[in-house]
N, C-alpha and C positions, 0 to 999 in steps of 0.2 A: 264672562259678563262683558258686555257692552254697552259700554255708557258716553254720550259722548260730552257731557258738561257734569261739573261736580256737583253731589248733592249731600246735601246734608238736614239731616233729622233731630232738632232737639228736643227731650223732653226736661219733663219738671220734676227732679228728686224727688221734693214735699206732695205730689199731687196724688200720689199711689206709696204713700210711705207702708201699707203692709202687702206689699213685691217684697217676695226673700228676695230679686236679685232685679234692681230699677235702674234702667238705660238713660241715660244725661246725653249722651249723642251717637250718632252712626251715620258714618258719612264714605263717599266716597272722592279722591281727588285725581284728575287725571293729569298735574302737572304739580306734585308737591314741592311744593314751596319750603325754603329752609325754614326749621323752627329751634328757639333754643328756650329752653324753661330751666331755667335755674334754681328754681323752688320746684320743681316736678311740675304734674298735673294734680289736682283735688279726689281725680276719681282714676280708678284702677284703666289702664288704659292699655290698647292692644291695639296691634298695626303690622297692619301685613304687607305685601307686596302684589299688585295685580301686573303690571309690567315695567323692566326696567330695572333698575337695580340701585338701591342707595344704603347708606350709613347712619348707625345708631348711635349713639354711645352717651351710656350712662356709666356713672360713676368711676372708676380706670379701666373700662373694656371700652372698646369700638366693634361692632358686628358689622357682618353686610347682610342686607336686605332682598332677595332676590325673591324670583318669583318662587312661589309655594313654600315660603319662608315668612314667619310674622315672631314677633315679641311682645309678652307680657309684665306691663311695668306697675308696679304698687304704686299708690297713693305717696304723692310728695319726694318722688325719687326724681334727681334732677338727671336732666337729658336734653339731647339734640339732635338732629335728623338732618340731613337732605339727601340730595341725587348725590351717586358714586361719583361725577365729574363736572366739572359747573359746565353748564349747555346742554345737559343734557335730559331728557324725558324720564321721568318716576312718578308711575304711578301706584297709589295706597287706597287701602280701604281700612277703615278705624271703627272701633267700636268702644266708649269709655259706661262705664256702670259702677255702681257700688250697692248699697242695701246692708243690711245687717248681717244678713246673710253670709253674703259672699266670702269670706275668708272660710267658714265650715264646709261652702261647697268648695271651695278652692282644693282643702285642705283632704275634702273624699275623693275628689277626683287625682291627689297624690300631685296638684299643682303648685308650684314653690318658687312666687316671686320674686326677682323677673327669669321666665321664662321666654329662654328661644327653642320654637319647635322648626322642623322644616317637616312636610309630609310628598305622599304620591299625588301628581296629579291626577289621575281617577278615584282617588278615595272622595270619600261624602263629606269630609269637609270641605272641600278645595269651591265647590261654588256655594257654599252656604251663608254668608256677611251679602254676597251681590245677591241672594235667592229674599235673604230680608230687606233688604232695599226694595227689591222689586216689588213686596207686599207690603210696606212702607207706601207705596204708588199710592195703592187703592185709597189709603186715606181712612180704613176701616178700623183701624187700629187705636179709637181718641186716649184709650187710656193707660196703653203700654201693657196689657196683658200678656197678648199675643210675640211683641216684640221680647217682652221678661222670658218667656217659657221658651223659648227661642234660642235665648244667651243663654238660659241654661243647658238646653242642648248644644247648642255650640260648643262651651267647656269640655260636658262628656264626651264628645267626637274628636276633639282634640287632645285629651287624657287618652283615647282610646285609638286614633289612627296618627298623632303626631309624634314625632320622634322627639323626646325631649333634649337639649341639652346647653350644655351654658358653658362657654369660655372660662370663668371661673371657676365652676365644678371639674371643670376637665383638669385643672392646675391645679387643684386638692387633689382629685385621683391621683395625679403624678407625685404630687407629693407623700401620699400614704401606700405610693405601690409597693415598697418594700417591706413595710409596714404587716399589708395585707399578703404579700408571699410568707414571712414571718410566720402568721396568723395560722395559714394552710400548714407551716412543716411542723409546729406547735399547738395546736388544737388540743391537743390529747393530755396537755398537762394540767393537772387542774389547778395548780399551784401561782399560775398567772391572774394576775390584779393590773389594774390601771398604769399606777407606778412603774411594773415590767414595759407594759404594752409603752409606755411612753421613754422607756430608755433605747428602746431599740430607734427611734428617731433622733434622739437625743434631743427631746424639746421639755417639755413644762408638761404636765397631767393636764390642767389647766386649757392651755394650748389646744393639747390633741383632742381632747371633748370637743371643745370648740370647731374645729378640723371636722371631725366628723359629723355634727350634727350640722353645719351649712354644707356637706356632701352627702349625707344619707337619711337624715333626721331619726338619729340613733346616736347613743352614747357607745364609743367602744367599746365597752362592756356585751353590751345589748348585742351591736354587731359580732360579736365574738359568738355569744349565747346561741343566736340566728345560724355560723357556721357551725355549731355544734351539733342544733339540731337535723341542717340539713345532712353531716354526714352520718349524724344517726337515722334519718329516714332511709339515706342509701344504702346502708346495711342492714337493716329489718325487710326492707323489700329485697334486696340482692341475696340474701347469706340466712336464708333459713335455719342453719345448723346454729347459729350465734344465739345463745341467751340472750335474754334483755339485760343480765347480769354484766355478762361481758361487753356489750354492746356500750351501757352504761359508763364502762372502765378506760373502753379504746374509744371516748369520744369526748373527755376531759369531766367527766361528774365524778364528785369524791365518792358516791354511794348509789342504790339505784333508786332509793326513794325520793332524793333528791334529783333522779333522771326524770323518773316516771312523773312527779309533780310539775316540773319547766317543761317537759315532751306535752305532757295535756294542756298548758295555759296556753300556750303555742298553735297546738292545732285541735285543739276538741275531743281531743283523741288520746286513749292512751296506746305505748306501744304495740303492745299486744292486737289492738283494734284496728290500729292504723297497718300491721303487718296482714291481718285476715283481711282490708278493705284491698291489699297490693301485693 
């Protein structure tokens, strides 16, 4: 995209209130200017990088900003921005929305704000914010339809070719990676409970739920269940000769009724079904 003065597009919340997902502005700036908001922004906000390279930071991270890099920040989360170096050129392109909506689509698309993605620059996201601007031009758009249906595509293209990931996720991983090798050489015992899972850290039960649902959006527990299942999938598909009985036994279920019942909530399927689909 080339642009060579900034623009910017404001709509009216109130004026299309049933939009599942209503654009308040979209804009683009060819020389961002510092900004600091200490009360956050009012509406869910995202900003990417078109050239140049600058600095985010909210709440104790700092990112950088580079091209085919952008961040998603929630409503009311305080932050600050400008160029990586004073003197120098950064340029952004912004997009802020809310709706009722939004948090359910967020939440399908497995988006978990604030969100840093970086992507390819040949995937189809990489010109799509400057492709609505550009039909933004036409001026044809009075009531935000177009523009709405749009951000919604945009989300799902960014769920789907952006790389998720967040400085402070990355410092939970680290923190639960022994945790999680743990997990892998003890799968098999059924006799583990919360209170186990949280002495091997030596933290609070409390704590480690915690821990893990701002990393995985799963209760330890859950996440446990999830590896059990998968190494049960691996061995129905792998080791034909294996009962379900057995399978049941070498994969932490105290019985197989109780495999058979968590294997089908799970996937649809019971084992036996899921072995003839694999």
């Amino acid at each position: 995209m080339q642009t060579p003065a900034s623009r910017r597009f404001v709509f009216s919340p109130s004026g299309t209130p049933h939009l599942p997902l209503i654009v308040e502005s979209i804009g683009y700036n060819p020389n961002q200017e510092k900004i600091i908001r200490p009360e956050g922004y009012p509406f869910y906000h995202w900003i990417q990088t078109e050239a140049g390279e600058g600095k985010l930071s909210y709440g104790n991270e700092t990112i950088v900003l580079e091209p085919f890099t952008g961040l998603l920040l929630p409503p009311g989360m305080p932050h600050a921005y400008e160029a990586i170096s004073h003197g120098t050129v950064w340029s952004t392109l912004y997009i802020t929305f809310g709706g009722e909506a939004t948090g359910p689509v967020l939440n399908a698309f497995a988006i978990r704000e604030p969100a840093f993605f970086r992507w390819d620059p040949d995937s189809p996201l990489a010109p799509l914010l400057g492709s609505m601007l550009e039909q933004l031009d036409t001026g044809n758009d009075l009531f935000g339809l177009e523009i709405s249906t749009k951000t919604y595509r945009f989300l799902g293209l960014l769920s789907k070719f952006g790389q998720a990931s967040s400085v402070s996720v990355t410092r939970n991983v680290e923190k639960l990676a022994p945790l999680l090798q743990w997990m892998e050489n003890h799968y098999r015992d059924p006799d583990i409970g919360l209170d186990s899972l949280a002495e091997v850290l030596g933290i609070s039960s409390r704590h480690l739920s915690k821990l893990f649902q701002l990393t995985f959006g799963l209760s330890p527990y859950a996440y446990l269940v999830q590896m059990r299942i998968h190494k049960a999938k691996e061995r129905l598909a792998g080791n034909p000769e294996l009962t379900v009985a057995s399978i049941a036994g070498e994969t932490g279920f105290r019985d197989t009724s109780h495999f058979v019942a968590t294997f089908r909530k799970h996937t649809n399927l019971t084992p036996q079904q899921f072995r003839r689909l694999h």
